[in-house]
C-alpha positions as a Markdown table, in Angstrom:
| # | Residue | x | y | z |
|---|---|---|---|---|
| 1 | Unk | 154.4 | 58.5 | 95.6 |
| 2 | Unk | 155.2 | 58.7 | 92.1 |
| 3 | Unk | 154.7 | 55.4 | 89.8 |
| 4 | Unk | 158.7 | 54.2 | 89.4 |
| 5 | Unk | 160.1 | 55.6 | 85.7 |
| 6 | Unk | 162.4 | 52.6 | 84.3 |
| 7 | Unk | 165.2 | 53.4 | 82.6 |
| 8 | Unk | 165.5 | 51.8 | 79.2 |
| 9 | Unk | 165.9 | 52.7 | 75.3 |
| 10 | Unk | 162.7 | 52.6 | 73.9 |
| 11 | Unk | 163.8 | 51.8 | 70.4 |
| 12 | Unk | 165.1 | 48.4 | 71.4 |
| 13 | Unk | 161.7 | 47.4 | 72.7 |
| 14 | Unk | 159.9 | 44.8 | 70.4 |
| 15 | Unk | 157.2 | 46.0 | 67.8 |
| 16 | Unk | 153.8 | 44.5 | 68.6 |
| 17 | Unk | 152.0 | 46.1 | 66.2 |
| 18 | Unk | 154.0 | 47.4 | 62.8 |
| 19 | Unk | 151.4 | 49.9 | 61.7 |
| 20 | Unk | 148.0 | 50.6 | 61.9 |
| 21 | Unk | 145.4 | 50.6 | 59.3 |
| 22 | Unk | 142.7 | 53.3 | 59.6 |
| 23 | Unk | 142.1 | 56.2 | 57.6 |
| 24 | Unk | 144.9 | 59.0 | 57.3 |
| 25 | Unk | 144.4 | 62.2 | 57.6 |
| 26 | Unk | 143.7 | 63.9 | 53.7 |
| 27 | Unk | 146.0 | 66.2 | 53.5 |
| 28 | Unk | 143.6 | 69.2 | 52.2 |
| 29 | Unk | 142.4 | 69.4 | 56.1 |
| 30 | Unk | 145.6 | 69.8 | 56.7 |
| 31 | Unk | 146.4 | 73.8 | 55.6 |
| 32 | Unk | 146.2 | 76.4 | 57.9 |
| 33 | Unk | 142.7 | 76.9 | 56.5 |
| 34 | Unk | 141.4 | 73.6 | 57.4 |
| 35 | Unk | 142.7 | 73.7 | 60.7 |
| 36 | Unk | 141.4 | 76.5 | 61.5 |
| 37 | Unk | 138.2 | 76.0 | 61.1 |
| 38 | Unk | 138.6 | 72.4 | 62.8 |
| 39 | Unk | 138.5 | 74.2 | 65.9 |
| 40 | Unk | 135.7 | 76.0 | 65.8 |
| 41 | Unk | 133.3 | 73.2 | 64.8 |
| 42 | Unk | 132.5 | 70.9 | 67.7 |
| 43 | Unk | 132.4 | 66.5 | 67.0 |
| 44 | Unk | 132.3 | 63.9 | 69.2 |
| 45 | Unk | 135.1 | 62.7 | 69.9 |
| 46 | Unk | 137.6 | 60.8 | 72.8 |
| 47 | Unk | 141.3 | 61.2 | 73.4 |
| 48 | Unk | 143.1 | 58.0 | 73.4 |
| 49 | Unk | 144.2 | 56.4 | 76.7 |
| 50 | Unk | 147.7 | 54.7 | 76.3 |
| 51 | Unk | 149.2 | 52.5 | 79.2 |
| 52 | Unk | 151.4 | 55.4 | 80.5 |
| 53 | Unk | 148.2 | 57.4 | 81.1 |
| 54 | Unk | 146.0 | 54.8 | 82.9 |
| 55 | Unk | 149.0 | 54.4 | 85.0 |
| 56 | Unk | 149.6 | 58.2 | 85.9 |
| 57 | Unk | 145.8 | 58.6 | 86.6 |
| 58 | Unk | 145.5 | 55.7 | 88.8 |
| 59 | Unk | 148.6 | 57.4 | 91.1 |
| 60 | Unk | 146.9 | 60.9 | 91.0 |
| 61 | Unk | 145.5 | 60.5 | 94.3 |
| 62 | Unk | 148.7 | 59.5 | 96.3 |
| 63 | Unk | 150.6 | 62.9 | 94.9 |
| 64 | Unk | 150.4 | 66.4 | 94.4 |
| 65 | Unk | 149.4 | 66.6 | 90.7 |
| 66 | Unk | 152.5 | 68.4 | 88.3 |
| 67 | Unk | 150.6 | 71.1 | 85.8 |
| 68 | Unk | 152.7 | 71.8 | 82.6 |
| 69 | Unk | 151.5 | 73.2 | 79.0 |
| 70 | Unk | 153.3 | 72.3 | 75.9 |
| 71 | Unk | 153.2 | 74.2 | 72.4 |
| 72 | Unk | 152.0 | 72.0 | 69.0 |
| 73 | Unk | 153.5 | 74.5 | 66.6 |
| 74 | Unk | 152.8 | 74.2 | 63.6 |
| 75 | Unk | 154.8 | 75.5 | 60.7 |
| 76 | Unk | 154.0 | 76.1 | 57.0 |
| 77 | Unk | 156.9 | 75.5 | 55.0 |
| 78 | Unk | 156.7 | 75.3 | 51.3 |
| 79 | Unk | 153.1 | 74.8 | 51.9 |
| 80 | Unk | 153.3 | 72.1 | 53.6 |
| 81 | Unk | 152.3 | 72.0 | 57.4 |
| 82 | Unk | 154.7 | 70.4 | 59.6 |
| 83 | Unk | 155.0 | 70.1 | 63.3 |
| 84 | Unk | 158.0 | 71.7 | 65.2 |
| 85 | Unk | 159.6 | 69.4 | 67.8 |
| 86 | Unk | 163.2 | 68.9 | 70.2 |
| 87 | Unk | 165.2 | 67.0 | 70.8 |
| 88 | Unk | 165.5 | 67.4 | 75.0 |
| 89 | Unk | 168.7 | 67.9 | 76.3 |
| 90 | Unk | 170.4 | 64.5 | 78.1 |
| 91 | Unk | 171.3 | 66.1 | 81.2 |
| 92 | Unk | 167.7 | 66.9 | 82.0 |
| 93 | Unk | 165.6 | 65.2 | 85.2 |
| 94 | Unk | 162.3 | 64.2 | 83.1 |
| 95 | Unk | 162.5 | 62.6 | 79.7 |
| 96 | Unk | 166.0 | 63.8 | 78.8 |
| 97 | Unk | 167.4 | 63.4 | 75.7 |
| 98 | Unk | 163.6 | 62.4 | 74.0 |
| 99 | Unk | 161.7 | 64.2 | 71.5 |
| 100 | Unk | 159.1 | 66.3 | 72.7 |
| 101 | Unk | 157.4 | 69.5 | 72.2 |
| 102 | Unk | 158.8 | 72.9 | 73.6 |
| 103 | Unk | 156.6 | 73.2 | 77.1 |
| 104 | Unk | 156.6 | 72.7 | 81.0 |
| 105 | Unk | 155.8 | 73.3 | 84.0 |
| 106 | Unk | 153.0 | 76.2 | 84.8 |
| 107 | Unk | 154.6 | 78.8 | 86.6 |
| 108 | Unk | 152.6 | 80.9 | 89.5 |
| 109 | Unk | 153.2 | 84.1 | 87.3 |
| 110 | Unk | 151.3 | 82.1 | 84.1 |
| 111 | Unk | 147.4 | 83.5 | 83.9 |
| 112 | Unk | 146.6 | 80.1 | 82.2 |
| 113 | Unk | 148.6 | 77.3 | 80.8 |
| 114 | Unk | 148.0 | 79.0 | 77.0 |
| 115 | Unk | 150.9 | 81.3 | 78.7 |
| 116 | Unk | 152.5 | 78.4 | 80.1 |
| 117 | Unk | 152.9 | 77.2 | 76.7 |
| 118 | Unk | 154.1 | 80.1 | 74.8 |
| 119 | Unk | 156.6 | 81.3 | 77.9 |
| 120 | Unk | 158.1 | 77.3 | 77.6 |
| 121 | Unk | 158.4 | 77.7 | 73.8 |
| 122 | Unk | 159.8 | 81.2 | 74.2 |
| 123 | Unk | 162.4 | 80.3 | 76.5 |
| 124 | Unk | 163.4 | 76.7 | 74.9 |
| 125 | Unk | 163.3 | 77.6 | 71.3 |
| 126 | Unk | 163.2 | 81.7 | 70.9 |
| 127 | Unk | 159.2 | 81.9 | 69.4 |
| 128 | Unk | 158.2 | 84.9 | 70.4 |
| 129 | Unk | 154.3 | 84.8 | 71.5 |
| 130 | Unk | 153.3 | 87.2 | 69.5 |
| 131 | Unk | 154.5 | 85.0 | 66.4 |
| 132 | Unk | 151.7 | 82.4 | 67.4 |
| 133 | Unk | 148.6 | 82.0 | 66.3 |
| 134 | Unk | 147.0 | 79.9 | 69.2 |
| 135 | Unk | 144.1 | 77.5 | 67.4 |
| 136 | Unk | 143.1 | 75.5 | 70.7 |
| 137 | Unk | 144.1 | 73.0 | 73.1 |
| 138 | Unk | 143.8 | 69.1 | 73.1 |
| 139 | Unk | 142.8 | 67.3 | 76.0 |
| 140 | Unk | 145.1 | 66.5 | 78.9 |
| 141 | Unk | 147.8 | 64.4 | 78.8 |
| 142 | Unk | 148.8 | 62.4 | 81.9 |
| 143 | Unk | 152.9 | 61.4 | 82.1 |
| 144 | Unk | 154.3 | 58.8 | 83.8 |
| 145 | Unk | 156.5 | 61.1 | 85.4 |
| 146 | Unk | 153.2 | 62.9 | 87.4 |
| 147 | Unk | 152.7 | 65.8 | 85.2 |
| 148 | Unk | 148.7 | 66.4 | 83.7 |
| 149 | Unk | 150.1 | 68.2 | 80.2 |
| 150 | Unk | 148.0 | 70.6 | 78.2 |
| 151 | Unk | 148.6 | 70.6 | 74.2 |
| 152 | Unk | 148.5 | 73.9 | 73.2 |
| 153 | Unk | 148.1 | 73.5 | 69.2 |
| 154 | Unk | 149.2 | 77.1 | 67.6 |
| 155 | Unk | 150.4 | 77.9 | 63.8 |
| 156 | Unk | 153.7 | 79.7 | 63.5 |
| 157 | Unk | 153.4 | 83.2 | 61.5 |
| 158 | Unk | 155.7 | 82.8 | 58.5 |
| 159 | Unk | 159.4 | 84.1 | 58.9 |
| 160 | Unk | 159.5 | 83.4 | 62.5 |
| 161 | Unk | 162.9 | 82.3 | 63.9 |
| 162 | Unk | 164.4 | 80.0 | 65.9 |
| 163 | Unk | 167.1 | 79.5 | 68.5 |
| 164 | Unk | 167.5 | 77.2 | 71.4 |
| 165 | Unk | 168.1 | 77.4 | 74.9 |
| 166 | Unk | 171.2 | 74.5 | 74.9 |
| 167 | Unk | 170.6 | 74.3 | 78.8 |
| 168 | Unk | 167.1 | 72.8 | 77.6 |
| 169 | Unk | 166.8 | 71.6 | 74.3 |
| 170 | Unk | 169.8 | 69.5 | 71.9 |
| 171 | Unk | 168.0 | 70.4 | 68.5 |
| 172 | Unk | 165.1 | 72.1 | 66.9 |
| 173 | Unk | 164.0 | 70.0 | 63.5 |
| 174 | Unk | 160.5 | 69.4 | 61.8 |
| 175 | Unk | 158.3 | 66.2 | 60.4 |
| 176 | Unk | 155.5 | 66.5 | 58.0 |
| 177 | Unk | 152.0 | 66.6 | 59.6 |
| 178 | Unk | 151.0 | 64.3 | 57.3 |
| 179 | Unk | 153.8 | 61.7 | 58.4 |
| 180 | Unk | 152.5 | 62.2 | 61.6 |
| 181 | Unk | 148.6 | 62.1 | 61.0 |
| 182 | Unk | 148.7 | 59.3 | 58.6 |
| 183 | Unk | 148.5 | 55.8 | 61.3 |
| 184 | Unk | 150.5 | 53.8 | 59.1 |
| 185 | Unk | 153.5 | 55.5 | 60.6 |
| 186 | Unk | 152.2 | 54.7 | 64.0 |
| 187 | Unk | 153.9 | 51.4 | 65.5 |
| 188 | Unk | 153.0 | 49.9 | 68.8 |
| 189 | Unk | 155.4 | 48.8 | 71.1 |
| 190 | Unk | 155.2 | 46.4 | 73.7 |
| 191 | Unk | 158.1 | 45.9 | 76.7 |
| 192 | Unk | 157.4 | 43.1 | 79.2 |
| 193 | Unk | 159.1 | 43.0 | 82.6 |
| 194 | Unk | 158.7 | 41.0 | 85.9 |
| 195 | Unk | 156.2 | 43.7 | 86.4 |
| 196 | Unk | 154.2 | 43.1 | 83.6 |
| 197 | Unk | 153.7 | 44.7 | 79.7 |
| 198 | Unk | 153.3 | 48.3 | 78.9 |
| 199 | Unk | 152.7 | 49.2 | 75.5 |
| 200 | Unk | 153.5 | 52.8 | 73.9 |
| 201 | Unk | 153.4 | 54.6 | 70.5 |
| 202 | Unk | 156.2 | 55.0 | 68.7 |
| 203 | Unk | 156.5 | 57.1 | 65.0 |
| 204 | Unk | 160.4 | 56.7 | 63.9 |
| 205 | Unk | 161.0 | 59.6 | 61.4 |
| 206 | Unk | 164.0 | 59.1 | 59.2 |
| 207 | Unk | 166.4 | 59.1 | 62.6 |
| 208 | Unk | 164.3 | 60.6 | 64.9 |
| 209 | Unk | 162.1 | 58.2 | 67.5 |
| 210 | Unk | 158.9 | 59.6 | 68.7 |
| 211 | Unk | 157.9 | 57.6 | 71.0 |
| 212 | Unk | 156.1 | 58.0 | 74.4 |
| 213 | Unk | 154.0 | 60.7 | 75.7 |
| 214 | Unk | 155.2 | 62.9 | 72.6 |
| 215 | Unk | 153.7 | 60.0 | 70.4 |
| 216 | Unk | 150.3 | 59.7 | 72.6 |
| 217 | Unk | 149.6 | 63.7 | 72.2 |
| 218 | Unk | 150.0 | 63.5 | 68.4 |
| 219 | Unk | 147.5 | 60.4 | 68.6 |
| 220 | Unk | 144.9 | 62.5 | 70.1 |
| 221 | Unk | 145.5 | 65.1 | 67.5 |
| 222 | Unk | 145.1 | 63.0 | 65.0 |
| 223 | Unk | 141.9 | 61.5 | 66.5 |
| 224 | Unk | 140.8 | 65.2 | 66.9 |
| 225 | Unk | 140.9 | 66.0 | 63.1 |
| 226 | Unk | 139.8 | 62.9 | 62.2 |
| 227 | Unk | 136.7 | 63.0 | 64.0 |
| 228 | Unk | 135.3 | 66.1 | 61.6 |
| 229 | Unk | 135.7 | 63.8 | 58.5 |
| 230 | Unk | 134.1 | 60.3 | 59.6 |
């Protein structure tokens, strides 16, 4: 049995905790240069465990696990790295209508959830794989929905385009990664019911809201870069 997924708008939940005050990414480690070579060193580091997470692990054993892969793209544009998300469609059984990267579930066909990821993003947004240049992955990702998600991170070859699958995705727009790495953009939200309080991550962007597992992948990036400069 799955853990129950309320239904409520995140965005009306109250802010516990505005912003957060350690270091930003510099934004010279983040160029396609940089980032490259980010991962091929090796640091120390832990991926972040956020509420939603503790709560999917601690159901794992009472359900048959959910793989999925997601692509990170990253796009240079004007020199300026910036992550590619969507805006799910409404109609959609998990998360609808949230931002999210282009992924999903791992197919039998997929050799490995790097082919998960590309086939999702080929599907949902019309990259080709062969416009990807796949840098790594970041840790799992455990959804309160039962899926164990895989963040493929991959830069986007200049010139690619972009169409989406309607069925699947509402719309295809990008934020700065240095919006996104810098934690003063991060809020923390927490929602109390009879059940008790969850907290999440949110990052509103102009009139976008990142919130959720979205939110918690992008943490654990940032906690991945930032590890090579502490």
């Amino acid at each position: 049995m799955r853990p129950r997924v309320p239904k409520y708008d995140p965005q009306l939940v109250p802010i516990l905790v505005p912003s957060l005050d350690t270091p930003a990414i510099d934004e010279k480690f983040l160029n396609e240069s940089a980032l490259r070579q980010r991962f091929t060193k090796h640091f120390e580091w832990a991926p972040e465990l956020t509420d939603e997470s503790r709560m999917s692990i601690a159901y794992l054993d009472t359900y048959e696990k959910r793989i999925a892969g997601v692509l990170v793209p990253l796009v240079n544009m004007n020199d300026e790295i910036h992550v590619l998300l969507t805006q799910r469609a409404a109609h959609l059984n998990d998360h609808a209508g949230q931002i999210s990267f282009p992924g999903g579930r791992k197919e039998d066909a997929d050799l490995d959830i790097q082919v998960t990821a590309l086939r999702e993003a080929h599907e949902e947004i019309g990259l080709h794989p062969t416009h990807v240049e796949i840098l790594g992955a970041l840790p799992d990702y455990h959804t309160i929905t039962g899926y164990q998600v895989t963040p493929v991170v991959g830069i986007v070859k200049q010139a690619s385009t972009f169409a989406s699958d309607t069925n699947e995705v509402d719309e295809i727009f990008m934020v700065p990664l240095a919006f996104l790495m810098n934690p003063a953009n991060h809020q923390i939200r927490q929602r109390t019911t009879e059940e008790g309080s969850r907290t999440f991550y949110a990052m509103p962007y102009e009139n976008r809201f990142i919130w959720g597992a979205t939110a918690g992948m992008l943490r654990n990036l940032y906690h991945f870069l930032r590890a090579a400069h502490q």
